[in-house]
C-alpha positions as CSV (number, residue, x, y, z in Angstrom):
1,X,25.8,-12.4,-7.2
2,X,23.4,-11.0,-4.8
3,X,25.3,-8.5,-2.1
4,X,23.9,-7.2,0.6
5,X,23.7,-3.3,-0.1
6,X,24.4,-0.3,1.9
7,X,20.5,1.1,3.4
8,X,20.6,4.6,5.3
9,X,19.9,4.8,8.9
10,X,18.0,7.7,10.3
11,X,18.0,9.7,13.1
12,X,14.6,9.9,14.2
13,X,14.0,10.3,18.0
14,X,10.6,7.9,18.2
15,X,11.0,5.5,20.8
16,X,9.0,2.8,22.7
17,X,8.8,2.9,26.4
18,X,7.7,1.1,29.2
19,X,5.0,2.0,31.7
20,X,8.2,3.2,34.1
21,X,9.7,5.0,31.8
22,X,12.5,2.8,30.4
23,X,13.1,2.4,26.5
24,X,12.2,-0.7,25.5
25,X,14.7,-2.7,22.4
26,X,13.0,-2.4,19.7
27,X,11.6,-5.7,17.4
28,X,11.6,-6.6,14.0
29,X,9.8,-9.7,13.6
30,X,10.2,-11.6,10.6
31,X,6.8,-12.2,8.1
32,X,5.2,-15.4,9.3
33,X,5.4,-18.3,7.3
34,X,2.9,-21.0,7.3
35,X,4.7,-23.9,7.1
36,X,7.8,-22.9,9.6
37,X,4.8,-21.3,11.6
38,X,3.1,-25.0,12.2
39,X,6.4,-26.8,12.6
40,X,7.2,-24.3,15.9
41,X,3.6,-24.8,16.9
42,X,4.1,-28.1,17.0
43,X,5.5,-28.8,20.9
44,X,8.1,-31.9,19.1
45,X,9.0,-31.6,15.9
46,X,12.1,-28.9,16.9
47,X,13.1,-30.9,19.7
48,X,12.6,-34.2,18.1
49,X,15.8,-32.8,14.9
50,X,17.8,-31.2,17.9
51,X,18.4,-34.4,19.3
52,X,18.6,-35.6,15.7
53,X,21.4,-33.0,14.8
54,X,23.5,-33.3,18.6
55,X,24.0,-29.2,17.1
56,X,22.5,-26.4,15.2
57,X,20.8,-27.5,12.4
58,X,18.7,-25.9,9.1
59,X,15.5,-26.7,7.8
60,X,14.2,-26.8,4.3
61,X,11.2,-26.3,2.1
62,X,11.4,-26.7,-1.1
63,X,7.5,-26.2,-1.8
64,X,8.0,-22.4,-1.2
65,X,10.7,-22.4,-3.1
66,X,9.2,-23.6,-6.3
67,X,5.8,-21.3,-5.1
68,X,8.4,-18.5,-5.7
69,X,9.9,-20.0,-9.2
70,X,6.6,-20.2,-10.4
71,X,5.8,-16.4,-9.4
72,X,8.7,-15.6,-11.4
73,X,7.4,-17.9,-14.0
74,X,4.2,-15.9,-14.5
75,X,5.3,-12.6,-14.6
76,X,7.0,-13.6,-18.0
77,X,3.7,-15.2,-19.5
78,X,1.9,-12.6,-18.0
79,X,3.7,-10.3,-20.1
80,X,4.0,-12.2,-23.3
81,X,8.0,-12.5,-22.5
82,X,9.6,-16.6,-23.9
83,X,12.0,-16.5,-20.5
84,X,13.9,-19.1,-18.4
85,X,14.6,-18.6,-14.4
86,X,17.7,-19.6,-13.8
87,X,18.2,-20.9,-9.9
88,X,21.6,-19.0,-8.4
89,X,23.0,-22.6,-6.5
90,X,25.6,-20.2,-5.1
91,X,22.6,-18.6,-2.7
92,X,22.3,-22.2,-1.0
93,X,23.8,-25.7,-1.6
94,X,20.9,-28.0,-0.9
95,X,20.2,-31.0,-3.2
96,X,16.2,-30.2,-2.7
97,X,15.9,-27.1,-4.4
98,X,17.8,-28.3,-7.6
99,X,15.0,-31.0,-7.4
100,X,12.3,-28.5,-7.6
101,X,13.9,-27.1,-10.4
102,X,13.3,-29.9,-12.4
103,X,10.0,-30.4,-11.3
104,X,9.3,-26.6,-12.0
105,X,11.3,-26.4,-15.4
106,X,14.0,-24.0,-14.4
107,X,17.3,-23.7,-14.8
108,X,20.6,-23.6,-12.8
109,X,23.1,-21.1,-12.7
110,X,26.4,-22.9,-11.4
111,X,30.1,-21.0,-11.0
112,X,32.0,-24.4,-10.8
113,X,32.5,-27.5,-11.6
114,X,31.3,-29.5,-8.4
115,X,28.1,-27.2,-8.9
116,X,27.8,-28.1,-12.3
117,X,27.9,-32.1,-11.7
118,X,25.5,-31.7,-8.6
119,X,23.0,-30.3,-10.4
120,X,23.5,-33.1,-13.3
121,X,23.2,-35.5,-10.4
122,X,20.1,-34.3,-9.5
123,X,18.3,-34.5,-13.1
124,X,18.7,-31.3,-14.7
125,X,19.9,-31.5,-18.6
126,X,23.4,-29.9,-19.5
127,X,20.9,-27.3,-21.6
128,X,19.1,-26.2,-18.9
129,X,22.4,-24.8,-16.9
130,X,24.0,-21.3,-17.4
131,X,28.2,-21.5,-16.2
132,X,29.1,-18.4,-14.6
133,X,31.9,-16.7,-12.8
134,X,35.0,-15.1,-13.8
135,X,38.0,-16.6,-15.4
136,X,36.8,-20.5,-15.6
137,X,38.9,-23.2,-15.4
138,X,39.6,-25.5,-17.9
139,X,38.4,-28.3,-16.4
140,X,34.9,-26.3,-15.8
141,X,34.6,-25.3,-19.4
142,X,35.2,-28.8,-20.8
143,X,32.5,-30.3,-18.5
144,X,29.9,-27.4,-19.6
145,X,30.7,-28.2,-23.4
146,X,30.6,-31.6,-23.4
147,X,27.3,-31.4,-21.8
148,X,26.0,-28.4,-23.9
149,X,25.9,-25.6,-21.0
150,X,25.6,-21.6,-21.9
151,X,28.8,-19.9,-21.2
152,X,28.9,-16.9,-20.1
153,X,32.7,-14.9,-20.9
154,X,33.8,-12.1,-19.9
155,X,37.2,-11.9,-20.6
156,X,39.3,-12.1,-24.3
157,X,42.0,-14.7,-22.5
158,X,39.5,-16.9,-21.1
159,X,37.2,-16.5,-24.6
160,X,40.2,-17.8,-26.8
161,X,41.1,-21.1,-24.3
162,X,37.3,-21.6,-24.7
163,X,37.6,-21.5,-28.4
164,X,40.7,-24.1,-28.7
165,X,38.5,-26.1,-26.1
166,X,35.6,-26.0,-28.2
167,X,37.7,-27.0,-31.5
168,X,38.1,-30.7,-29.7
169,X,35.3,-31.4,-27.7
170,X,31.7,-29.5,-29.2
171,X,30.5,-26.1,-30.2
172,X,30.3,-23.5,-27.1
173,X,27.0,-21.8,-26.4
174,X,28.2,-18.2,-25.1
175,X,26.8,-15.2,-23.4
176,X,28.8,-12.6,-23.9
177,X,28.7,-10.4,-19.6
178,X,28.8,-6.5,-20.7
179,X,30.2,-4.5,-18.0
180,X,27.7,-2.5,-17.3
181,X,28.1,1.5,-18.2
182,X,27.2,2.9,-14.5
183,X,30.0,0.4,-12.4
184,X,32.4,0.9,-14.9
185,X,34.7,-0.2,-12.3
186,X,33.6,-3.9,-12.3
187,X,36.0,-6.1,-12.1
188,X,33.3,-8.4,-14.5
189,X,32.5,-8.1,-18.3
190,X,33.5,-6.9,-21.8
191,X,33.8,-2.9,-22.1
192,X,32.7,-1.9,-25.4
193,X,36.1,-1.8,-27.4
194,X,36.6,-5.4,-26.0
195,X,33.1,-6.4,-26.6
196,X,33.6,-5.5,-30.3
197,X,36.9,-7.4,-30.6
198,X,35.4,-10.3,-28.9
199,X,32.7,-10.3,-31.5
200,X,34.9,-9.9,-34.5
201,X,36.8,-13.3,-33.1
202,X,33.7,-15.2,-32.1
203,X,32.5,-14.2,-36.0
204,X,36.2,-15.8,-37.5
205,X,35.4,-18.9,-35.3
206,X,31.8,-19.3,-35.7
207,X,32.2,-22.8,-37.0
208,X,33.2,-24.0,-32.8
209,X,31.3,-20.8,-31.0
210,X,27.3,-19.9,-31.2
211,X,27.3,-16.2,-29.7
212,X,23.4,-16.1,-28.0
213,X,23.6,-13.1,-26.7
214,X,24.7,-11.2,-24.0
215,X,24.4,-10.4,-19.9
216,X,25.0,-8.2,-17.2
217,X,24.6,-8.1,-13.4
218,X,23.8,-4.4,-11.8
219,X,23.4,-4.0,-8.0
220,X,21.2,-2.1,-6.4
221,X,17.1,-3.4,-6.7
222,X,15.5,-0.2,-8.7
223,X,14.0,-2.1,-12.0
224,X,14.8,1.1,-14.3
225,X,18.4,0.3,-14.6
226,X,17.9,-3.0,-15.4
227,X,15.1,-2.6,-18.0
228,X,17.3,0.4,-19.6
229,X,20.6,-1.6,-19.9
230,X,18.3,-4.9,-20.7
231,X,16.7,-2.6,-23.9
232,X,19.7,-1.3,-24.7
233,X,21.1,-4.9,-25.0
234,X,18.7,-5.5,-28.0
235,X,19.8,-3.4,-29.9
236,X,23.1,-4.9,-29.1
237,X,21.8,-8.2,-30.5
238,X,20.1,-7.0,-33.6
239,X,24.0,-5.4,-34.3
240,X,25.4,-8.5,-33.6
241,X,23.0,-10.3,-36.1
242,X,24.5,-8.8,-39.0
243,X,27.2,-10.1,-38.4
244,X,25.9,-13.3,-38.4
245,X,25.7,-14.1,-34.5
246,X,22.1,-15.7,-33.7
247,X,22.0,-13.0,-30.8
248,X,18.9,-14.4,-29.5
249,X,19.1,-13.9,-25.1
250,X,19.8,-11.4,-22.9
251,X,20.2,-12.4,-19.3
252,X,19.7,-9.8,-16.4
253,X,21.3,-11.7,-13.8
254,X,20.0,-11.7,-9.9
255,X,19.8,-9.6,-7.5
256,X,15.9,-9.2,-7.3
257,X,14.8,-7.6,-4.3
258,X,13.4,-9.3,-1.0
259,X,11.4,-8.4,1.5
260,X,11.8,-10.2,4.9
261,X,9.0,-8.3,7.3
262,X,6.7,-6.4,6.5
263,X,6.8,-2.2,6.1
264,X,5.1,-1.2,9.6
265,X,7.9,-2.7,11.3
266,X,10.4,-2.1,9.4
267,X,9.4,1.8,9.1
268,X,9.3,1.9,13.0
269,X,12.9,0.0,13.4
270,X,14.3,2.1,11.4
271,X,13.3,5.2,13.0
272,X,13.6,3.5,16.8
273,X,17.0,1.9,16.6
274,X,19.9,3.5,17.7
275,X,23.6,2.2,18.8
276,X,22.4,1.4,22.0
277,X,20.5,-1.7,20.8
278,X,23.7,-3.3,20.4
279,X,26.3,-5.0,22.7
280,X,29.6,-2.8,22.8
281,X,27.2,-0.1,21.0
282,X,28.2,-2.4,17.3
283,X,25.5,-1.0,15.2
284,X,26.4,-1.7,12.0
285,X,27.3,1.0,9.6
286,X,25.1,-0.6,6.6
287,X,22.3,-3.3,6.5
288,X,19.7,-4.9,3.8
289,X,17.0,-3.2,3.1
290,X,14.5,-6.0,4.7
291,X,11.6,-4.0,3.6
292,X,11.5,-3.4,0.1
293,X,8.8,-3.0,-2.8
294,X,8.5,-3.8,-5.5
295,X,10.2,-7.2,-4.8
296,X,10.7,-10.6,-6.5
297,X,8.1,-11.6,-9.2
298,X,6.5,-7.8,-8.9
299,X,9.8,-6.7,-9.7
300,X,10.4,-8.4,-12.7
301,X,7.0,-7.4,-13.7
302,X,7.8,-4.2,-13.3
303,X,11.5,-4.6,-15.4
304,X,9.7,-5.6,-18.0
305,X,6.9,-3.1,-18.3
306,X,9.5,-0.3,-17.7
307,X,9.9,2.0,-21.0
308,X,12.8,3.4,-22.0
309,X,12.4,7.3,-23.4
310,X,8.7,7.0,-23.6
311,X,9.1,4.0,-26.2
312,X,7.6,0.5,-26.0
313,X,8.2,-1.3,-22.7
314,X,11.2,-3.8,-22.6
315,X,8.6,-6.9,-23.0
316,X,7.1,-5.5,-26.3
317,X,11.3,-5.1,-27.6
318,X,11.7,-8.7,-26.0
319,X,9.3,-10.4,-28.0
320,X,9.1,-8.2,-31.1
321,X,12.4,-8.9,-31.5
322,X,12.6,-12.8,-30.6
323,X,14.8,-12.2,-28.0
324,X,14.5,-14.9,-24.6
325,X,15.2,-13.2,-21.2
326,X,17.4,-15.0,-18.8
327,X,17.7,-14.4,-15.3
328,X,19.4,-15.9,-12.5
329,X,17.6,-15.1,-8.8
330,X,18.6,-16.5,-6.0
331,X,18.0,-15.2,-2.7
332,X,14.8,-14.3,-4.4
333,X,13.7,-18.0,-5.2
334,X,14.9,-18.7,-1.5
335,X,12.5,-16.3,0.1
336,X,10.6,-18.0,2.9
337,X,12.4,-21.8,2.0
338,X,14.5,-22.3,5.2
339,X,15.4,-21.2,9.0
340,X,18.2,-22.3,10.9
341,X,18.1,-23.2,14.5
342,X,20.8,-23.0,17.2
343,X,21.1,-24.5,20.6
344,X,21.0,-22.4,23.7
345,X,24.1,-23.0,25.7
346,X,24.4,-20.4,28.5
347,X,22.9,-16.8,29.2
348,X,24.3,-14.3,31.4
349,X,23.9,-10.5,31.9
350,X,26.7,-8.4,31.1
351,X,27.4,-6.3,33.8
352,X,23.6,-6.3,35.2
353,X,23.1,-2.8,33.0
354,X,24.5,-1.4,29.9
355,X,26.2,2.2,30.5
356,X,22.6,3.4,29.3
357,X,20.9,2.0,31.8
358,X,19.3,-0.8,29.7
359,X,19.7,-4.0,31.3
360,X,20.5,-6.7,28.7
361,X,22.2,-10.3,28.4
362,X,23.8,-12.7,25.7
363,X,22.9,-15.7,25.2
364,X,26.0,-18.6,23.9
365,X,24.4,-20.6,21.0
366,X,26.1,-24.4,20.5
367,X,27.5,-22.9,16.8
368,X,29.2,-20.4,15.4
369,X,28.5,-17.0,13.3
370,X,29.5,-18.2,10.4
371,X,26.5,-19.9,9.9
372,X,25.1,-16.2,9.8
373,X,26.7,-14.8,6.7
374,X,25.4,-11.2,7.2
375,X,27.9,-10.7,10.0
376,X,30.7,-11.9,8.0
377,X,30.0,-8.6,5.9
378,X,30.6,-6.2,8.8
379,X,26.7,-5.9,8.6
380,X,23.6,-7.6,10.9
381,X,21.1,-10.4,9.9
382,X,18.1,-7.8,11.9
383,X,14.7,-10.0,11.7
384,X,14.5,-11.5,15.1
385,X,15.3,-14.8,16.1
386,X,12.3,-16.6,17.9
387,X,13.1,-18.6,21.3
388,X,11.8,-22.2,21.6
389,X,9.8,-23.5,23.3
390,X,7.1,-20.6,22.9
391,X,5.8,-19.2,25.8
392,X,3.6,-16.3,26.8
393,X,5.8,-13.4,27.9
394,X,6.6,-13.8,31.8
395,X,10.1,-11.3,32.1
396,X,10.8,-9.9,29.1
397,X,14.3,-9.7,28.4
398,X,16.8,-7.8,25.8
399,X,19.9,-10.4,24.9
400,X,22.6,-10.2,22.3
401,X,23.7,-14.0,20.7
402,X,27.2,-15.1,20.9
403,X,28.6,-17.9,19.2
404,X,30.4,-21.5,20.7
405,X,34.0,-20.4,20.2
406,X,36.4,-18.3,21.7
407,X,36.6,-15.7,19.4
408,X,35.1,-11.9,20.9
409,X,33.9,-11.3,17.6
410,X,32.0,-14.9,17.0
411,X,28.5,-12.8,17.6
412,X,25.5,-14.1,16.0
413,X,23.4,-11.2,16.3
414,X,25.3,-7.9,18.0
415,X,21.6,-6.6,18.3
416,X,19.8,-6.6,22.1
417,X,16.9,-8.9,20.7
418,X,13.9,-8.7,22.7
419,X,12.7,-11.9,24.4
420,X,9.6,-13.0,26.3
421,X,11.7,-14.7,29.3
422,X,15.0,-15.2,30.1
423,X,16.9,-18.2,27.4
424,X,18.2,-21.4,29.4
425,X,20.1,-23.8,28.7
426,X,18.6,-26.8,26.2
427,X,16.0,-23.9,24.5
428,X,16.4,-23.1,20.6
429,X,17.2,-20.3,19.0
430,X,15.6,-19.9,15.5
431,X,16.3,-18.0,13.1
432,X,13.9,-16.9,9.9
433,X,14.1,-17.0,6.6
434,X,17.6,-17.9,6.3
435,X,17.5,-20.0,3.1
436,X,19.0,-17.3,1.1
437,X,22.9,-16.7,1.5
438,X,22.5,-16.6,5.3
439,X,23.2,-20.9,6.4
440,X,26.3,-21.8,4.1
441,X,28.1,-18.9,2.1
442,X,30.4,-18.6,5.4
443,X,30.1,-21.7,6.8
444,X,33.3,-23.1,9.0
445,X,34.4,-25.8,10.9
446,X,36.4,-23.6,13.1
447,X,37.4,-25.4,16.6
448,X,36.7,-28.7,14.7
449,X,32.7,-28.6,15.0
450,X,30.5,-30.2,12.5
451,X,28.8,-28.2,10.0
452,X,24.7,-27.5,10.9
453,X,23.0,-31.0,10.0
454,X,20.0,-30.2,7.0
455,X,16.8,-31.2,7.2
456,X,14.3,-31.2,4.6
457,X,10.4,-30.2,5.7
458,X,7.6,-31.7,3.2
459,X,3.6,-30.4,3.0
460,X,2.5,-26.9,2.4
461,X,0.9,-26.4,5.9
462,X,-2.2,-25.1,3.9
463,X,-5.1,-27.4,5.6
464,X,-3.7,-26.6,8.8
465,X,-1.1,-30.0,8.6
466,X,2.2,-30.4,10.8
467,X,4.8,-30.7,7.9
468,X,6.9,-34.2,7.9
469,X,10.4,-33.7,8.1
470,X,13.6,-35.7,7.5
471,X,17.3,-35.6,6.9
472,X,18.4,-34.5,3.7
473,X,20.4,-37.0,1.5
């Protein structure tokens, strides 16, 4: 699972300021997007699905999405790697993207069985679907045999119900998850004495169980740790070979890195924000690293050309060795695929000044945080939200977002956001690039209101075009 890790804040004193002095809230706009860039060009199309939705809504692209599958794609021809992307459904829940799956040829990686039968539903083979998670039901592991999923186990328990399972319904395809050696705290995988028990079973039952290979997830987003545990994983499978496993995958999991805006404005927020920039002074104590590099394909490119000790890189092992990598991004294939819009309510000023003499408001959006994961986290979604309609900047204001219920701590962004007029009532709050975890992982129907209403955006935007748009199915 991708997490949001822990980024470290500095202190440095450079600041923006107004012609009278005053330090203005810094911004951190989001990289532009041309599709999403044409459809809030476009003075109806927003307006024209807010009165659609009667509440906030989310839009989708799934072009961009398989634009990023196929970037992933090509950095495992590029290097001579036989590979299979793997979609993590858990990032987003949308019918649209498992659609350009099967238009792209990858996979799904699916925790459950209402994930598993969706993606079924939507055309992908039982073959082409990885079942993750820890300790899987019964019901989950029957419906990924009987339609010839991989497995992935981690436990000796759930290993040996998987076995009797497999006895009267087909043969299991298994990834055995490794925990890895620096998190040896993980509450997932095998440690190595159980790893070798597990083998010496799956070997006794090899009639019902094909063992082809093994996985991990690491967090963090340097490719050195991945490449490392990845090459030390072949050598894991050529073991496991003699003892008659066909050992043939590894899988490296998620987590690839993202970068939402680009490094000049992420180096200057970094270095300008302080706890002042945020209503009741709730700067959070960690945050994503929205800038990073390398990121997405590049970084798989660069897992694989990593070497270990000086020795060959991990794609030369790879394919020497006939051994397919498997991995399983999803915020990653999400980058740039969706934004999620809210209704403006109400603004006020709080208190006419803050007690450091920046004057600031909040806005109250027509749904709730939750739709907002990062705050859910104790952290911040930071790229700014845009306020619709544009207009040219006329009196500049700094505003916090509140949420539609009565909770003090239903904040959509705690952040004084800098905005080119005051927000009113019947505007639109969007936010960017929100495809990734950010519009369902937390989603609630607290104080009975309806979850965001999706809508599906088609056309690359390329020739200059106003995408078409429509509800999703």
């Amino acid at each position: 699972m991708e997490l949001t890790r822990t980024a470290p804040t500095t202190t440095t004193t450079t600041t923006t300021t107004t012609d009278n002095g005053r330090r203005e809230t810094p911004s951190l706009p989001a990289r532009p997007r041309a599709w999403s860039a044409r459809l809030l060009e476009d003075p109806h199309a927003l307006g024209e699905m807010a009165r659609h939705a009667g509440g906030p809504f989310h839009v989708l692209h799934a072009e961009t999405f398989a634009e990023n599958v196929r970037g992933f794609q090509n950095a495992l021809l590029s290097a001579g790697v036989d590979g299979h992307v793997l979609y993590g459904k858990k990032a987003n829940r949308s019918g649209c993207f498992l659609r350009a799956c099967v238009d792209t040829g990858a996979g799904v990686d699916v925790a459950s069985a209402p994930e598993l039968n969706h993606s079924l539903a939507a055309g992908l083979h039982g073959e082409d679907l990885v079942v993750t998670g820890p300790a899987k039901s019964d019901e989950l592991l029957r419906l990924a045999l009987r339609h010839g999923a991989l497995i992935a186990i981690d436990a000796l328990d759930e290993f040996a119900r998987l076995v009797t399972l497999a006895r009267s319904v087909r043969p299991a395809r298994v990834l055995l998850r490794v925990l890895p050696p620096t998190d040896p705290h993980s509450r997932f995988g095998f440690d190595p004495d159980e790893l070798d028990e597990v083998l010496e079973r799956a070997a006794e039952a090899r009639t019902v169980v094909e063992i082809e290979g093994f996985s991990f997830h690491l967090s963090g987003y340097e490719p050195a740790p991945r490449a490392e545990l990845a090459s030390a994983l072949v050598d894991r499978c050529l073991a496991a070979r003699t003892q008659g496993h066909a050992a043939t995958a590894i899988s490296i999991g998620g987590g690839f890195a993202v970068s939402y805006v680009e490094a000049p404005d992420w180096d200057r927020f970094v270095a300008e924000h302080d706890d002042g920039d945020y209503h009741a002074g709730r700067k959070p104590p960690r945050h994503y690293p929205y800038h990073q590099e390398p990121a997405k394909a590049d970084m798989l490119a660069a897992i694989l050309g990593h070497r270990t000790g000086g020795g060959p890189s991990l794609a030369e092992r790879l394919s020497r060795n006939g051994i397919r990598l498997l991995l399983e991004p999803g915020r990653a294939l999400l980058d740039g695929a969706g934004f999620s819009v809210f209704g403006v309510q109400g603004y006020k000023r709080r208190g006419g000044t803050s007690d450091d003499g920046r004057e600031y408001g909040i806005v109250t959006v027509d749904g709730l945080s939750m739709s907002i994961s990062e705050q859910w986290k104790g952290s911040e979604f930071l790229p700014d939200p845009e306020l619709w309609p544009r207009a040219p900047i006329v009196e500049p204001v700094a505003a916090a977002v509140g949420g539609a219920s009565c909770l003090e701590y239903d904040m959509l962004t705690w952040r004084r956001v800098p905005f080119p007029r005051s927000p009113q009532y019947g505007d639109l709050l969007v936010y960017p690039n929100t495809a990734g975890y950010q519009m369902d992982k937390n989603e609630s129907r607290f104080h009975q209101l309806p979850l965001p209403t999706r809508f599906v955006a088609e056309g690359s935007a390329d020739q200059g075009a106003i995408p078409t748009w429509r509800p999703e199915r």
